[in-house]
C-alpha positions, 0 to 999 in steps of 0.5 A, a space after each residue: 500500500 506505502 509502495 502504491 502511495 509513493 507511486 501516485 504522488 510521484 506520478 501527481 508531482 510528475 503531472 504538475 510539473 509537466 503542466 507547470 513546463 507546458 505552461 511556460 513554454 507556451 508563455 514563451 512561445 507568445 512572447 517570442 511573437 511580434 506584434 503582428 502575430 500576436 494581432 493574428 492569434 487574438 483575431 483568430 482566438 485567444 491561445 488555449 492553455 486547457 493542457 496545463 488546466 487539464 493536467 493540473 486538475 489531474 495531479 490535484 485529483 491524484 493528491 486528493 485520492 492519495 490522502 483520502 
């Protein structure tokens, strides 16, 4: 039971900081556009940042259960 504990909360911790990588690569990659790009990508839609929410949601849910 230690052993499986220790696995999800790896894993939780593992997810979060995945999610915490994908956000700031996404934050760079926006800043790194010029004024015009930008202009572009808002007119088109704002940039989507669900992957990192959906991953953060995800680990919280795993902590949740790992002390329940």
């Amino acid at each position: 039971m230690e052993t499986l504990i220790l696995f999800i909360t790896i894993v939780a911790v593992l997810a979060v900081l995945f999610a915490s990588v994908a956000y700031g690569c996404a934050w760079l990659w926006w800043r790194s556009l010029n004024t015009l790009e930008r202009t572009l990508y808002r007119s088109a839609g704002s940039v989507k940042l669900w992957p990192a929410a959906v991953g953060v949601a995800g680990a919280a849910w795993l902590i949740a259960r790992c002390f329940a």
